[in-house]
C-alpha positions as CSV (number, residue, x, y, z in Angstrom):
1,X,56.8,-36.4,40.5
2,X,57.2,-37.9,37.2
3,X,59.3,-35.8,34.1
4,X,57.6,-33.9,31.2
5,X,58.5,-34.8,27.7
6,X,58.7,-31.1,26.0
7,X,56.4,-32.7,23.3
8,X,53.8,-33.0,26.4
9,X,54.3,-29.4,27.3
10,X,53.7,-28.7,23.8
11,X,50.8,-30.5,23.6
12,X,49.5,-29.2,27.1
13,X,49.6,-25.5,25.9
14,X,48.1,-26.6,22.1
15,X,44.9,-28.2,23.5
16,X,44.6,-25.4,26.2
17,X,44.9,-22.3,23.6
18,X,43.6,-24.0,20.2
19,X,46.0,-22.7,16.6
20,X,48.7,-21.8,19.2
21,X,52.4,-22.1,17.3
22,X,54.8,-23.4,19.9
23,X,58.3,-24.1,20.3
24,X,59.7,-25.5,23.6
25,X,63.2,-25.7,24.9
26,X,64.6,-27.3,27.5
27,X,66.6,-25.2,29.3
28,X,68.7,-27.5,31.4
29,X,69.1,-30.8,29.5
30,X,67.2,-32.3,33.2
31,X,63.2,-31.8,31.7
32,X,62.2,-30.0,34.5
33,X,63.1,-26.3,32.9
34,X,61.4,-25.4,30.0
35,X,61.1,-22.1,28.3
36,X,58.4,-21.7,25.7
37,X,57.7,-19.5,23.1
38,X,53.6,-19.3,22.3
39,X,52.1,-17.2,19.3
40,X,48.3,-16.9,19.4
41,X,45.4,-14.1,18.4
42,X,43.8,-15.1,21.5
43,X,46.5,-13.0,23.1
44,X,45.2,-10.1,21.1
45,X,44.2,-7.2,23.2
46,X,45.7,-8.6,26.7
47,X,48.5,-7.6,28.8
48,X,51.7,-9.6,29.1
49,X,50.5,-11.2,32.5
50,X,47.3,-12.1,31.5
51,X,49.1,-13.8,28.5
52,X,51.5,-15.8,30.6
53,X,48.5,-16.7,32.9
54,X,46.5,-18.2,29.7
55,X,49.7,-20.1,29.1
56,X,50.4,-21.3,33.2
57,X,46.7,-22.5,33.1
58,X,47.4,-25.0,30.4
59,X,50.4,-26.8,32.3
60,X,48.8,-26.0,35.9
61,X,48.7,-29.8,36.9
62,X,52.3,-30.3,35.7
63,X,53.9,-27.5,37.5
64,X,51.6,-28.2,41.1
65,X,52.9,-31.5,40.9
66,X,56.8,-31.0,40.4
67,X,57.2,-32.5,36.8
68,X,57.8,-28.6,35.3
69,X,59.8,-27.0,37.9
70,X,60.1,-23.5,35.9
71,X,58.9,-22.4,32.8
72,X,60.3,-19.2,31.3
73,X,57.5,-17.7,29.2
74,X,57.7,-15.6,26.0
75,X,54.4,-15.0,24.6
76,X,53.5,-12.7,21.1
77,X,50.1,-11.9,18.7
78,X,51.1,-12.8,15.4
79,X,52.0,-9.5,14.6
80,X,54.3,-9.1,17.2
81,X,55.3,-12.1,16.2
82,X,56.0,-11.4,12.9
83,X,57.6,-8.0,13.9
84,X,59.8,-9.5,16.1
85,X,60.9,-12.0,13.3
């Protein structure tokens, strides 16, 4: 089980959801515990679950082999995005 940079969660969940904006933080200072925030269109028309499942199957392999231990997930369109900000 080897650690996660959060540039290499970053760049997981870019290459799996393409114009993505994300911002990682690590939650406990240990880079196991991440939270991410993802803004995409291609969450456009889907329900928060199927959101945060578009963004778990991006860092799949990380988290089935220990190196991501939790990832707390906050995921928005761009206009909710933009509504929230």
């Amino acid at each position: 089980m080897s650690a996660i940079t959060p540039s290499q969660v970053k760049a997981s969940i870019e290459s799996g959801i393409p114009n993505a904006i994300v911002q990682i933080s690590d939650l406990t200072g240990g880079g196991d515990h991440y939270q991410a925030v993802v803004v995409s269109a291609q969450f456009e028309g889907k329900s928060l679950i199927q959101q945060h499942q578009l963004v778990y199957g991006t860092v799949r392999e990380a988290m089935a082999s220990g190196a991501i231990h939790a990832l707390a997930l906050k995921t928005y369109t761009p206009a909710t995005w933009q509504a929230e900000n």
